[in-house]
N, C-alpha and C positions, 0 to 999 in steps of 0.2 A: 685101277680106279683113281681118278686125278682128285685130289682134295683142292679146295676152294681157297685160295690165300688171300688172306686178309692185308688191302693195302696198307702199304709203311708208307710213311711220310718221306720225303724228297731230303736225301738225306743232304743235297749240298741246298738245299735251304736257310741251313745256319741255325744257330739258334736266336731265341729272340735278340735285337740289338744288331744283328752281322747287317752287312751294308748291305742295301737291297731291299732291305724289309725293315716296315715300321715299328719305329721303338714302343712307342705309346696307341693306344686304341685309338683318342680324337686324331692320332695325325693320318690315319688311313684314312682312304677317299673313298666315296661310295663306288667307284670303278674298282677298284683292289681289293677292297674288303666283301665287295658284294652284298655288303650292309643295306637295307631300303631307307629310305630317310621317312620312316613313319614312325609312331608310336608302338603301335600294334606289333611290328616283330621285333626289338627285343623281350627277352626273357624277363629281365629285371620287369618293364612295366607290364606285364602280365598279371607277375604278384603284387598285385596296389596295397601300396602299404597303406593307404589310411582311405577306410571304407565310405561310402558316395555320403551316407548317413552325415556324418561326422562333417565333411563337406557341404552338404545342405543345409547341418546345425549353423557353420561359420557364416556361411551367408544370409540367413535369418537371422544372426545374432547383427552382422553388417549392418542389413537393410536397416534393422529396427533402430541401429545407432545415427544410423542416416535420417532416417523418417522424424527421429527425434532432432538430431540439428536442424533439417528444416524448420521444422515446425517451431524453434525456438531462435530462429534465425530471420523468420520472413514467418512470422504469424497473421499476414493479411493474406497469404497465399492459400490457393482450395486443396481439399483434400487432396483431387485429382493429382494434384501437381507434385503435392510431397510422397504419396504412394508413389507417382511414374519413378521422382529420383531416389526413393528406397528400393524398388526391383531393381532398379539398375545397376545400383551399388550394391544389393545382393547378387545378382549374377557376375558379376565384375570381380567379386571377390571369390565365389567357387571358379569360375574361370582363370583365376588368378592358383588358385590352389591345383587342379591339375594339372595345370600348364608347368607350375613351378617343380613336380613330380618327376618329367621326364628327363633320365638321367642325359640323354645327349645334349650336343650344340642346339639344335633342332631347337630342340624344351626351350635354354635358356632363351633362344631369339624369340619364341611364342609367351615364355615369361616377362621377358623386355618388353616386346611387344602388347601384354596385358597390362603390365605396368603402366607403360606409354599412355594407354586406352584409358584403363583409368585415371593418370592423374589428365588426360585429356575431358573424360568423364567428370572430375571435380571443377576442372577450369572451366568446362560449359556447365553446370550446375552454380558454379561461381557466378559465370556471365550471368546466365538467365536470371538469377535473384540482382545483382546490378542491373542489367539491363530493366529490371519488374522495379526497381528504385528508383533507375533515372525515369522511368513511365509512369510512375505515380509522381516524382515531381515535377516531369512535364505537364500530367493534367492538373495539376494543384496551380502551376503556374498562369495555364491557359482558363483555369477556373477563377483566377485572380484578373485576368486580360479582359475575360467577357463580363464579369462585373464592373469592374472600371470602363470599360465601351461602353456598356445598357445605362451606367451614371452620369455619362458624359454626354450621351444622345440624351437620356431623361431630362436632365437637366440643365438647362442653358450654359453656356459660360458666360461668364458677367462680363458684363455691357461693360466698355475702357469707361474711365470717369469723364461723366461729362462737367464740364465748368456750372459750377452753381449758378443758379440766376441770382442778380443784386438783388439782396434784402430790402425791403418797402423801406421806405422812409418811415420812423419812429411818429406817432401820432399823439401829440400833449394834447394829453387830458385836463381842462381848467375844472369839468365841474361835471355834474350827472348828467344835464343836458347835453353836453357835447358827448360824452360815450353815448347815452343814445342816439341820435344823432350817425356816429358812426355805425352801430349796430342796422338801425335804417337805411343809412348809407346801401350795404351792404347785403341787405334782406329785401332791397325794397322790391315787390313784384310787379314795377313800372307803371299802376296808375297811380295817379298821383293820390289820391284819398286814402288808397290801401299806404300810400306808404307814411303817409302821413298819421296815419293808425299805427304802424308798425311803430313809429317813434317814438307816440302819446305814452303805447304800451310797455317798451322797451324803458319807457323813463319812468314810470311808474314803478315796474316792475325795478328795477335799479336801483330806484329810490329805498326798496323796502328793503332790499337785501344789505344798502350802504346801513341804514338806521338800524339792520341788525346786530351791525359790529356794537354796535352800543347795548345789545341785549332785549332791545327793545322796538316792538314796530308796534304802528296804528295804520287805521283805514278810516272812513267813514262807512257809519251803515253793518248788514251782518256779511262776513267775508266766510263763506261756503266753503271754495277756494281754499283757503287756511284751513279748514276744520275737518276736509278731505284729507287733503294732504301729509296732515300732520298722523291723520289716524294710519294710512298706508306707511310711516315712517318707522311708530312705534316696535318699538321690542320688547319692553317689559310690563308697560301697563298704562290703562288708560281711566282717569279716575274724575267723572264728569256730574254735574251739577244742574239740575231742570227746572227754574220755577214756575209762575204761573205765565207769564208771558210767553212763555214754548210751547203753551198747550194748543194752539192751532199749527203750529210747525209741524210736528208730527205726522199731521194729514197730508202736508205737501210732496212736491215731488225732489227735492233736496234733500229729507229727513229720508225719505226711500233710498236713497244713494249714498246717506248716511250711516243707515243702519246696514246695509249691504257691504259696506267699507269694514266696518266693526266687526261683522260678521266672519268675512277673511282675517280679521286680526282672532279675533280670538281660532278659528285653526290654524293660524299659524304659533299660538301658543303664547297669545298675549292677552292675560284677561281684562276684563270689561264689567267696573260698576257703575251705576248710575243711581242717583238717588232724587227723586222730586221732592221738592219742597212746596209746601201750600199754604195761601196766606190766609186760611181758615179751615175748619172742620168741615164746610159746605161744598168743598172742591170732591171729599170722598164719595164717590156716586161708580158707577158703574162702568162709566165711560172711560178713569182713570184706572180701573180694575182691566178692562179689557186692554188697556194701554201697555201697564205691565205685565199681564201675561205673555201680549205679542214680543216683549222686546225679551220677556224670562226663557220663549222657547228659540230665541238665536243663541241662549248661554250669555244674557246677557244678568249678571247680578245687580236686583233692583231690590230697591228699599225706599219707605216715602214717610218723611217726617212732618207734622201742624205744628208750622213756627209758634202761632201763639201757645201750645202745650209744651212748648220746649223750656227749659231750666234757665231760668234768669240769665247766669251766666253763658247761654248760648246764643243766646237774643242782641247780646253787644256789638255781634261780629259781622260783618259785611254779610249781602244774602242774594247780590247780583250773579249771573250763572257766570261760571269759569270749568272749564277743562283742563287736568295738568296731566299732560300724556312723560312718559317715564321716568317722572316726578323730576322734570328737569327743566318744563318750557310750559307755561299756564296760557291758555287761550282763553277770552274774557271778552264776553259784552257788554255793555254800557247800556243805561237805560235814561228816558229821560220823566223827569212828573207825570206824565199822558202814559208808563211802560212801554216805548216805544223805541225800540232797539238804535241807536244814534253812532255806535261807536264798538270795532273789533280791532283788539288791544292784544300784542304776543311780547311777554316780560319772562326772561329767563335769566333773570338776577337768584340767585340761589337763597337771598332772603325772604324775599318776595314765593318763590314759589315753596320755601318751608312754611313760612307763613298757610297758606293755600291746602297745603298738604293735613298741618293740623287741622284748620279749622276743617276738613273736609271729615278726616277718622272720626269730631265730635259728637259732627252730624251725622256721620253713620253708625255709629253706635249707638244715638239717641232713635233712628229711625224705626218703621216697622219693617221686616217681612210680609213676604208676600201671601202668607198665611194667617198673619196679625192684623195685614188690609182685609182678607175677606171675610173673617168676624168684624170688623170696623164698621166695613161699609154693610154689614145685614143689619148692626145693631144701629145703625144711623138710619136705615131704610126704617127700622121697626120701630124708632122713638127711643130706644132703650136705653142708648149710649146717656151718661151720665160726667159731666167735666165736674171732678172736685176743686170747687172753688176756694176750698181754705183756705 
């Protein structure tokens, strides 16, 4: 019975190093050695030394360091973008960590080659946040181009300088007449009356505004005109005078346009007294009760004093009507023996109109209310009223 001999090795083999045979393992070639060029069969990488676990930790701990330089690197970028470059550099680095496991050549060129990838992997992660830079300062730019185009279409570009036309000849003025005159000139609307109106006007009108430098104007007659205008000017207050001569005024159609004036001044928060004066106890009647009522329900402050009941020393003072609108410019009528209005007078001399001012608080502190007129005039209707003559 033949027993089974176990092959011997070749003994003119040599031992390791003899010529013929390689000294070292890397210098055997996969034809000699019979070695496969895979992972898989050798021995060594069978037993992995460091478990898949451990490797999927390193790559999650990667990505997240990755996810976090993004995100602190290019903070106008969307989620999408810094998750894609965190997986990527999570898998990049466990692919980096197998690879770098296997003990052969193989390993190391699949290690280089991971290497390679990723720092290929950084440099396009590099690019793409440059390139995402120079693309936000492309649109920044091009956002700056089309504003400046839509301001340059909107808006014209200015006309080159044209040559000035020659200034008019200078026009000497001798005297009011001749600026009106030019005004006329100037306004005239070609028939010949209208402009000859325009002129009349123009020089009138000039006249009064020249003779204000002086503080002072007149007109003939009652100037309306003046007593509109000055109410529509006021700002602080308008402090005005009615005697018996007014008492038809009132009815017309002037005093309607009058008190309609007053009446915007005081909402515009410029108050309004007025006070009648009467040249007897005989004027109290009904008629001047309903007078001021009407003007008391525009807000208008009324009070009405009987010169002859007035105190000696109030009796001295002037008693012709005047208005000093914000105690600064006194408007004044003139009267003549017949009470017939002759003469509208605006003096804005600062003595003159303190003057004016006094005598005006006297009188209204001497006056009645509008509730001391309506016992007045019931006890004048009823006989009662009684003048102490002492």
């Amino acid at each position: 019975m033949s027993t089974a001999q176990t092959p011997q090795p070749d003994a003119t083999a040599g031992p390791p190093g003899a010529a013929g045979t390689p000294e070292h393992p890397e210098d055997r070639t996969p034809e000699t050695s019979g070695a496969p060029d895979t992972p898989a069969a050798g021995p060594a990488e069978r037993a992995d030394p460091v478990p898949w676990r451990r490797r999927l930790l390193v790559g999650l701990v990667a990505g997240l360091l990755a996810w976090g330089l993004a995100a602190l690197l290019s903070p106008e970028d969307g989620a999408a973008r810094q998750l894609g470059a965190a997986a990527l550099v999570a898998v990049a680095a466990v692919a980096v960590q197998h690879l770098v496991l296997v003990p052969d050549r193989a390993a190391e060129e699949r290690a280089r080659r991971a290497e390679s990838l990723l720092a290929e992997t950084a440099a396009t992660v590099r690019g793409g946040l440059r390139r995402y830079d120079e693309l936000q300062h492309g649109l920044t730019r091009h956002t700056e181009d089309m504003k400046q185009l839509v301001e340059t279409r909107l808006v014209p570009p200015p006309r080159p300088a044209e040559p000035e036309p020659p200034a008019p000849p200078l026009v000497r003025i001798e005297s009011v007449s001749d600026l009106a005159a030019n005004f006329a000139e100037v306004l005239s609307p070609g028939l010949p009356i209208l402009s000859t109106f325009v002129r009349l006007e123009m020089q009138r009108v000039i006249g009064h505004l020249s003779d204000l430098t002086t503080l002072t104007a007149e007109c003939p007659g009652e100037n309306h005109d003046w007593m509109l205008t000055l109410t529509r000017a006021a700002e602080k207050s308008i402090c005005a005078t009615s005697t018996s001569v007014d008492r038809t005024f009132w009815n017309s159609e002037p005093a309607s346009r009058y008190l309609h004036a007053q009446a915007e001044a005081i909402e515009q928060g410029v108050p309004v007294r007025r006070l009648f004066l009467l040249e007897s106890a005989r004027e109290l009647d009904d008629r001047l009760l309903r007078l001021c009522e009407e003007q008391q329900v525009l807000h208008i402050e009324v009070r009405v004093a009987v010169l002859p009941e007035l105190p000696p020393h109030l009796l001295r003072g002037t008693t012709n009507d005047f208005i000093v609108y914000d105690e600064a410019v006194s408007f004044e009528i003139d009267q003549d023996l017949r009470d017939v209005n002759i003469r509208t007078r605006l003096i804005a001399r600062q003595d003159h109109v303190h003057d004016r001012m006094k005598r005006f608080r006297e009188l209204w502190e001497a006056g009645m209310s509008l509730r001391e007129l309506e016992v007045r005039v019931d006890d004048e209707e009823d006989g009662t009223w009684m003048v102490d003559r002492g």
